[in-house]
C-alpha positions as CSV (number, residue, x, y, z in Angstrom):
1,X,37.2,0.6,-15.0
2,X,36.6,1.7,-18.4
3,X,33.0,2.6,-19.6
4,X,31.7,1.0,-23.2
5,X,30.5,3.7,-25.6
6,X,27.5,3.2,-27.7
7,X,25.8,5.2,-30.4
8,X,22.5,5.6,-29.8
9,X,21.3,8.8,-32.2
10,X,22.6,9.3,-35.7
11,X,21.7,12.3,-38.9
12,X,23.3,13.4,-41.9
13,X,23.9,15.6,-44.6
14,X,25.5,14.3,-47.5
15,X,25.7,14.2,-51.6
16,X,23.6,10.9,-51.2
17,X,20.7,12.6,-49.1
18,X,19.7,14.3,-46.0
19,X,18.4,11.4,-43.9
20,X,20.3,8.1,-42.3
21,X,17.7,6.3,-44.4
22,X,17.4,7.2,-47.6
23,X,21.7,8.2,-47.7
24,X,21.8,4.3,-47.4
25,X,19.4,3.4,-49.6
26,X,20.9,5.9,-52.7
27,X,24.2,3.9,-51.8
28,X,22.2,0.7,-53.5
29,X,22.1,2.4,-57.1
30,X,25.1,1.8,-57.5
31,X,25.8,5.8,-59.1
32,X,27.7,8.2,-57.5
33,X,27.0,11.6,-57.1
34,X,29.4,13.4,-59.0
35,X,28.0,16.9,-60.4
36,X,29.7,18.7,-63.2
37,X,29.5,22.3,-61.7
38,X,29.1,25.4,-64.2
39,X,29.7,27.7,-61.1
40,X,33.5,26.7,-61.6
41,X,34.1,27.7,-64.8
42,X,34.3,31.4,-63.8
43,X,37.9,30.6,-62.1
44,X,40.7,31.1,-64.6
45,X,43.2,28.7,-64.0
46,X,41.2,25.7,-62.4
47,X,41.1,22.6,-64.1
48,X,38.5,21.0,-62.7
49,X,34.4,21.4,-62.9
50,X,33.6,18.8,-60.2
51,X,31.8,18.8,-57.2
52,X,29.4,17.2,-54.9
53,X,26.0,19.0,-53.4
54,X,24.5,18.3,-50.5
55,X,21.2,16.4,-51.7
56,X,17.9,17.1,-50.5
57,X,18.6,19.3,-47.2
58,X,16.0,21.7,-45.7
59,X,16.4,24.2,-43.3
60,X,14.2,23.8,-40.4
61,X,11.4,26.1,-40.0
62,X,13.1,27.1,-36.3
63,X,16.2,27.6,-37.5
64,X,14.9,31.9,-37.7
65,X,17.0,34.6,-38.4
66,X,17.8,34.9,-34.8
67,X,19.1,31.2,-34.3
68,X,21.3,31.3,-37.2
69,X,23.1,34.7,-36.7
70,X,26.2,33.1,-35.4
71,X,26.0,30.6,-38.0
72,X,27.8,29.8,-41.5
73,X,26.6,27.3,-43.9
74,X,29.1,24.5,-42.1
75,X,27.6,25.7,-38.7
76,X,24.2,25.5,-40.3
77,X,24.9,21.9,-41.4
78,X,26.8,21.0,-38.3
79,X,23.4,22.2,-35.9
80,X,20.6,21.2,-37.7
81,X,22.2,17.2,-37.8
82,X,23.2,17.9,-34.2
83,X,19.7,18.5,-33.4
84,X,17.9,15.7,-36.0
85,X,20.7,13.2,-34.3
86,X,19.9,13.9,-30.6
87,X,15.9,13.7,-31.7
88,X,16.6,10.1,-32.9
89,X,18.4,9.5,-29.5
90,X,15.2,11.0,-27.8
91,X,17.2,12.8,-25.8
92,X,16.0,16.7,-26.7
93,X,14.3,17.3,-23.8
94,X,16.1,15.4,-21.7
95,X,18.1,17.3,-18.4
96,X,21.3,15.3,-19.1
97,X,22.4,17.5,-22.4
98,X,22.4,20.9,-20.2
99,X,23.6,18.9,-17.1
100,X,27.2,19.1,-17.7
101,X,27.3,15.6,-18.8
102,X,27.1,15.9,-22.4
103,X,29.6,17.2,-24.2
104,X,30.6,18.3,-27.7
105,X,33.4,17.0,-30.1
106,X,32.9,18.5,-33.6
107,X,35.4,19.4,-36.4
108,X,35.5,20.9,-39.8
109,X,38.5,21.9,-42.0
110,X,37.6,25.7,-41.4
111,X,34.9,28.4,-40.9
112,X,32.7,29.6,-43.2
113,X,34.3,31.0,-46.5
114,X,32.2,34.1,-46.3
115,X,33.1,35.2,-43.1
116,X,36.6,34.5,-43.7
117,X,36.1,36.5,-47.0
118,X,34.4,39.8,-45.0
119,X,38.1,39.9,-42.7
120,X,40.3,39.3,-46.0
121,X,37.9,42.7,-47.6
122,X,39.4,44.7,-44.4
123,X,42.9,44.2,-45.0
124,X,42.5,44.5,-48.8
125,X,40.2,47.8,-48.7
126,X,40.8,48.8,-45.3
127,X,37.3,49.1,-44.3
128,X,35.8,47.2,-41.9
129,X,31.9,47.5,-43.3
130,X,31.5,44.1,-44.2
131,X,32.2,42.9,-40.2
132,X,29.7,42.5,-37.6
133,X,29.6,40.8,-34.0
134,X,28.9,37.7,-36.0
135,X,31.8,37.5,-38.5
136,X,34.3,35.9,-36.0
137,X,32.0,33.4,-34.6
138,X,30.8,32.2,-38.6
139,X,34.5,31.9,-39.3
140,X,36.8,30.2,-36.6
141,X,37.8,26.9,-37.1
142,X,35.6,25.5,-34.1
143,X,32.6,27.7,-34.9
144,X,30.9,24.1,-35.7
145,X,31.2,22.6,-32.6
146,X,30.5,26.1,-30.4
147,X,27.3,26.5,-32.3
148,X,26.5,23.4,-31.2
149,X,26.7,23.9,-27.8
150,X,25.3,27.1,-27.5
151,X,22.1,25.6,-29.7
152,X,21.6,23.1,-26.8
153,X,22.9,24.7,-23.9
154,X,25.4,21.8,-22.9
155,X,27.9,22.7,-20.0
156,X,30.1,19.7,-20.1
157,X,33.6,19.2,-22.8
158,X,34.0,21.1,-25.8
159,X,36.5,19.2,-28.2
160,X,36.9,21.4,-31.3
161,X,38.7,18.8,-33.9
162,X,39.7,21.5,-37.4
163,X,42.2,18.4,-38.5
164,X,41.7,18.5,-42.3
165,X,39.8,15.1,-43.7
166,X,39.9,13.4,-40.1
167,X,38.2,16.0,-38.5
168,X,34.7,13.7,-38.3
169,X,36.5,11.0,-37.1
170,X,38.7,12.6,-34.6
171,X,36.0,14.1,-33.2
172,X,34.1,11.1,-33.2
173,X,37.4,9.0,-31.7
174,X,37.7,12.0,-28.7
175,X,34.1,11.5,-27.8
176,X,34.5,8.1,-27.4
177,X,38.0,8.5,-25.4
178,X,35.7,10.8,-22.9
179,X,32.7,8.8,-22.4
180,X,35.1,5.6,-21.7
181,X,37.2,7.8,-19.2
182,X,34.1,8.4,-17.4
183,X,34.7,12.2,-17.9
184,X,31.3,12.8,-19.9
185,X,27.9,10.4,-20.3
186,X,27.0,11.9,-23.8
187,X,29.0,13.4,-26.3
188,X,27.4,14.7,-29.8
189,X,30.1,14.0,-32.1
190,X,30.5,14.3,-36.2
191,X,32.1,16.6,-38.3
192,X,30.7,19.3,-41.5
193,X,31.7,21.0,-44.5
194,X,30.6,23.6,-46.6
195,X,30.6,24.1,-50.6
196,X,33.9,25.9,-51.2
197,X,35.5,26.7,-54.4
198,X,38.3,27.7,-52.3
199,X,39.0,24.2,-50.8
200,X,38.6,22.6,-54.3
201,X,41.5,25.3,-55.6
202,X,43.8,24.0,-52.9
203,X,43.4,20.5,-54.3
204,X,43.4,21.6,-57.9
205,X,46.8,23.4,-57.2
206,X,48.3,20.0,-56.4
207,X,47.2,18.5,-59.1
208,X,44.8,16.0,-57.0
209,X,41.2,17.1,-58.3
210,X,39.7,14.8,-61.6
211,X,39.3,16.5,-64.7
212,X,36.9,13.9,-65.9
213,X,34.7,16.7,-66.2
214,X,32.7,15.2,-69.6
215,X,31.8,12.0,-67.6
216,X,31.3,12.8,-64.2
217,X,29.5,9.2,-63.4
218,X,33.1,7.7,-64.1
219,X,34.7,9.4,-61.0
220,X,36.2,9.2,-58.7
221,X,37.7,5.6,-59.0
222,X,39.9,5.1,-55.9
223,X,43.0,2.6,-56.1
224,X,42.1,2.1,-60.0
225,X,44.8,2.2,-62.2
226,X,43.3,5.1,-64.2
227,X,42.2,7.4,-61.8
228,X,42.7,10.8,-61.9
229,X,42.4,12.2,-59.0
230,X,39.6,13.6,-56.0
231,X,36.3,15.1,-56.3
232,X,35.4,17.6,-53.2
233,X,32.2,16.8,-51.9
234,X,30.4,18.6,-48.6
235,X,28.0,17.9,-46.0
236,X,27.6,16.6,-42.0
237,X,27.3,13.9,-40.1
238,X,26.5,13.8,-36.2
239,X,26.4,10.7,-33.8
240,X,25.3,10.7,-30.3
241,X,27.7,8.4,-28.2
242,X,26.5,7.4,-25.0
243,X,27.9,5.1,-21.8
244,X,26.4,2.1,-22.4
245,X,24.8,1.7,-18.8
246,X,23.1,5.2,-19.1
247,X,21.6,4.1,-22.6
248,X,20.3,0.5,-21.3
249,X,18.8,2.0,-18.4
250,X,16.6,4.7,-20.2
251,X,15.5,1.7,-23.0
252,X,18.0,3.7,-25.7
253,X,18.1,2.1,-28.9
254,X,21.4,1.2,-29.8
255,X,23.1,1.5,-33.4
256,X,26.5,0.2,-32.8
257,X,29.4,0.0,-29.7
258,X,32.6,1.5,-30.6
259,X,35.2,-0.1,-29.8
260,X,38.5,0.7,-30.6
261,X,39.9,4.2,-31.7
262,X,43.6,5.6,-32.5
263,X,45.4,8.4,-33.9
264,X,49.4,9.4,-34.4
265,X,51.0,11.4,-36.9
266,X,53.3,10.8,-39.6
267,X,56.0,13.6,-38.5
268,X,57.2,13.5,-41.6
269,X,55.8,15.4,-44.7
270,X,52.9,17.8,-44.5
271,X,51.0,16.2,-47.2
272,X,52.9,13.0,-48.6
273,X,51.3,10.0,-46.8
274,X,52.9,7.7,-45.0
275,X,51.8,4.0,-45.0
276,X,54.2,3.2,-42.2
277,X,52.1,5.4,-39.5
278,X,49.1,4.0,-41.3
279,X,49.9,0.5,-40.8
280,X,50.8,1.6,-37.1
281,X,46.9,3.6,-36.6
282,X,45.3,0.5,-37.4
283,X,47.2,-1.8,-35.2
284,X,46.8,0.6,-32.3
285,X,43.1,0.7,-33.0
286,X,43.1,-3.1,-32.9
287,X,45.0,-2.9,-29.6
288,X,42.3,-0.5,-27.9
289,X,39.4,-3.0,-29.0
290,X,41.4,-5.8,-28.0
291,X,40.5,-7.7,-31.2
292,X,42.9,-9.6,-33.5
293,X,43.0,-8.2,-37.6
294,X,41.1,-11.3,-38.1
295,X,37.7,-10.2,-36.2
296,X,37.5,-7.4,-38.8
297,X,35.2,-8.0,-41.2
298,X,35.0,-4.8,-43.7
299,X,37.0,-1.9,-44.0
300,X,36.0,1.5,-44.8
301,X,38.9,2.8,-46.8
302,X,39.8,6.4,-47.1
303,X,40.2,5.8,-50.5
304,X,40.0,9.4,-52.1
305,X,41.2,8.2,-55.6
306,X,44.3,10.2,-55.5
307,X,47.7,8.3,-56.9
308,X,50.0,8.3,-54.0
309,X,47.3,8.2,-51.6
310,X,45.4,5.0,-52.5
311,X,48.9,3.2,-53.1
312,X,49.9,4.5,-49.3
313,X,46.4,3.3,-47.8
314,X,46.9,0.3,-49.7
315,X,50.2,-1.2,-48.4
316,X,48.9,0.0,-45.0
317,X,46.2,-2.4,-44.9
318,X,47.8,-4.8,-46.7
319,X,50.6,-4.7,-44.2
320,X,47.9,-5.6,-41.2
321,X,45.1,-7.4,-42.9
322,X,47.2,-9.2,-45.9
323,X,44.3,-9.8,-48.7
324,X,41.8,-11.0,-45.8
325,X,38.9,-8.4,-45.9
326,X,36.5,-6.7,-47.5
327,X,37.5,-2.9,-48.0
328,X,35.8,-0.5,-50.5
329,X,35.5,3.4,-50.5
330,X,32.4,5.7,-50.0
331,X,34.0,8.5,-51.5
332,X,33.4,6.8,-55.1
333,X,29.8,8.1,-54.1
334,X,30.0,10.7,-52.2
335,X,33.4,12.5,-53.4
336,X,36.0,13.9,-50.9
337,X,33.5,15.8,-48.1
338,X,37.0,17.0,-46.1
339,X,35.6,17.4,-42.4
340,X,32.7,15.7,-42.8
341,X,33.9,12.5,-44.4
342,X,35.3,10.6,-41.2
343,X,31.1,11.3,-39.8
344,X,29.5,10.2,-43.0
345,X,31.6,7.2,-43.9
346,X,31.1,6.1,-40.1
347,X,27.6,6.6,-40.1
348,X,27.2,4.4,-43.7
349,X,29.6,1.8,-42.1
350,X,27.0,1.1,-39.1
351,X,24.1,0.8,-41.7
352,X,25.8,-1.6,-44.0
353,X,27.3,-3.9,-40.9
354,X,23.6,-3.6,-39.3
355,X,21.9,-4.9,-42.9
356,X,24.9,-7.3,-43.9
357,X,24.9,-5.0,-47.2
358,X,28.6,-4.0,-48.0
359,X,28.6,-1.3,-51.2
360,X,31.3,-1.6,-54.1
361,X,34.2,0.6,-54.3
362,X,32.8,2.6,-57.8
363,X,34.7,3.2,-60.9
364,X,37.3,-0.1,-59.8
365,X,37.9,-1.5,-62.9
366,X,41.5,-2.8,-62.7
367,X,43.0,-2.2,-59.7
368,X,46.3,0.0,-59.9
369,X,49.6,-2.6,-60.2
370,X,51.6,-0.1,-57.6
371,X,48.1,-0.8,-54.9
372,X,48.6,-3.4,-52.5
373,X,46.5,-7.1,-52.9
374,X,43.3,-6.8,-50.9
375,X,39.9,-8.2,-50.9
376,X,39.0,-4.8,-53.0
377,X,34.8,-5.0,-53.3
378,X,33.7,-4.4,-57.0
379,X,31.0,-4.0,-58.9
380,X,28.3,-5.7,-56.3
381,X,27.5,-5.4,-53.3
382,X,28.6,-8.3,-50.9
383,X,26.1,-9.7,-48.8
384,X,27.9,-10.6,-45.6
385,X,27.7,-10.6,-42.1
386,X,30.3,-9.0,-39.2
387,X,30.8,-8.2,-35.8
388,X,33.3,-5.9,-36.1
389,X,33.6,-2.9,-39.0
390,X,37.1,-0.5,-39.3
391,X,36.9,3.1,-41.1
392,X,39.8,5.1,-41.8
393,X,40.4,8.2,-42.4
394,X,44.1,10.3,-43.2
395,X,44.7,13.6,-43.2
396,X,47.1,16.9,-44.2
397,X,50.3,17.2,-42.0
398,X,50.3,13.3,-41.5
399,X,47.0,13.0,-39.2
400,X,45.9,9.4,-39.5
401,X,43.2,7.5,-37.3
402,X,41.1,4.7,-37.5
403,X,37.8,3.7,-35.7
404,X,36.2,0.5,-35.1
405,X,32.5,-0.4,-34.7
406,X,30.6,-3.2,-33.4
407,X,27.0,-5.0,-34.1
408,X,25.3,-4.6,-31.7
């Protein structure tokens, strides 16, 4: 029999703050936050000077020397909302972490660019100086998820999820497919990203960043018909999910059940989208949560603001919803935060369904003539209530999924 999978703990990182709390209540100005960044302006050849900073974050005072040896900035990120989200599960001193039934499913688009910078400096100078015993360990692609588990000692599954912008989620939608399999009782799930220049040059090559950079407040704007383009973002989000039976019997506060989950690829272009596999993620998600498109009441759109993307997402939806519910797009506040988004935008979906608050997609003006008809939120809030919320998130090399959450 399959188990139910609640989420019982839940921290962050993110452009909007460093807290659950006050992330959701920046969300309510209404004002993204989109930086211009001076510290791009040194790289001939970029276009843009956007970004989005972590706001507000703070080491904590335990995190020495010695703890954070093995650890990059995205590790850093990753650990310390690891730790802050199993606190507010009130489960850090509790024998089931290090019992071998929690487990770990954590993803980020890479290592640490530093790291990865002190390997490229061997085969460039051919001196191996700038490498230690820590350099591999700050840069592979699971070194997120590994700190992790070697922070809290867990024993059980480690599910390392590097898959681009759907890292968070897939990570999130694998914790979720262990706990219901019975294979694992708690899994500490999210995803993180660090502040690279690097990963905005990969989007600026491809002619996907905004170059707004005089009026950063008006960007991104996804499925508007004058958008530009992506802003890259960084930051972490970790949720505990637990069986549902282990969380009732210890008195665990509950967040939100999750109930449906899906992923497939496209299998057709590495980074064209494809709204046919994303009309089919959603209707598999639907299937696993048993639910009809009619019980959903909000969507969480990807919604990066890039052309072909927004119309792809669009028609997608479209194609299973019609014009029938609410969807809007966190990355109009937060930017594009790559690994992390699928964690963040999950986490901010919970908070709205639990306060019936629903945020407007920013910078929507008139939506783009080539976007599907949808119930597109704009310029309030809507003040509404649901059972059931959907995020999606799609990624390079065709990598869709969608999750589904509900009130609890």
């Amino acid at each position: 029999m399959a188990k139910r999978v609640v989420i019982t703990g839940m921290a962050i990182a993110s452009p909007l703050g460093s807290t659950v709390k006050s992330s959701f209540e920046r969300l309510h100005t209404l004002e993204n936050c989109i930086q211009y960044d001076e510290n791009l302006g040194i790289y001939r050849g970029l276009h843009t000077r956007l970004a989005s900073r972590v706001k507000d974050f703070v080491l904590p005072s335990d995190f020495t020397r010695k703890t954070t040896r093995t650890m990059g900035d995205v590790a850093i990120k990753a650990v310390v909302t690891a730790k802050q989200a199993v606190e507010d599960a009130e489960l850090l001193n509790d024998p089931v972490i290090s019992s071998g039934q929690t487990g770990v499913s954590y993803g980020s688009c890479s290592g640490s660019i530093d790291a990865i910078m002190d390997f490229y400096s061997m085969c460039v100078n051919h001196e191996v100086k700038n490498l230690n015993s820590g350099s591999y360990v700050r840069m592979m692609s699971h070194t997120a998820a590994v700190n992790i588990s070697l922070y809290f000692k867990t024993h059980g599954r480690l599910i390392p999820t590097s898959t681009a912008c759907t890292s968070g989620s897939m990570s999130i939608g694998y914790a979720y497919e262990a706990i219901k399999s019975g294979i694992q009782t708690v899994m500490i799930a999210g995803g993180a990203e660090e502040y690279s220049p690097s990963n905005i040059g990969v989007f600026d090559t491809l002619f996907a960043t905004s170059i707004k950079n005089d009026t950063p407040g008006l960007t991104p704007s996804p499925f508007d018909a004058d958008r530009d383009g992506l802003v890259i973002g960084e930051g972490a989000g970790t949720l505990i999910l637990e069986e549902y039976e282990h969380a009732k019997n210890r008195g665990a506060k509950i967040y939100a059940e999750i109930v449906g989950f899906a992923t497939n690829t496209d299998g057709t272009h590495i980074t064209n989208p494809n709204s046919d596999m994303m009309t089919e993620v959603m209707k598999l998600a639907l299937a696993d949560a048993n639910l009809s498109p009619e019980d959903i009441g909000y969507i969480n759109a990807h919604g990066t603001g890039t052309v072909n993307g927004d119309i792809a997402e669009s028609i997608a939806t479209h194609n299973v919803f019609k014009g029938n519910v609410p969807v809007s797009s966190l990355k109009s506040y937060t930017g594009h935060t790559l690994g992390a988004c699928g964690a963040i935008e999950a986490i901010m979906s919970i908070e709205m369904m639990n306060n019936n608050w629903f945020c407007p997609t920013l910078n929507l003006k008139n939506v783009d003539e080539k976007c599907a008809e949808l119930d597109y939120i704009i310029t309030s809030p809507r003040i509404m209530k649901t059972e059931y919320v959907m995020s999606n998130n799609f990624a390079f090399g065709g990598i869709n999924t969608s999750l589904i959450f509900k009130r609890v």
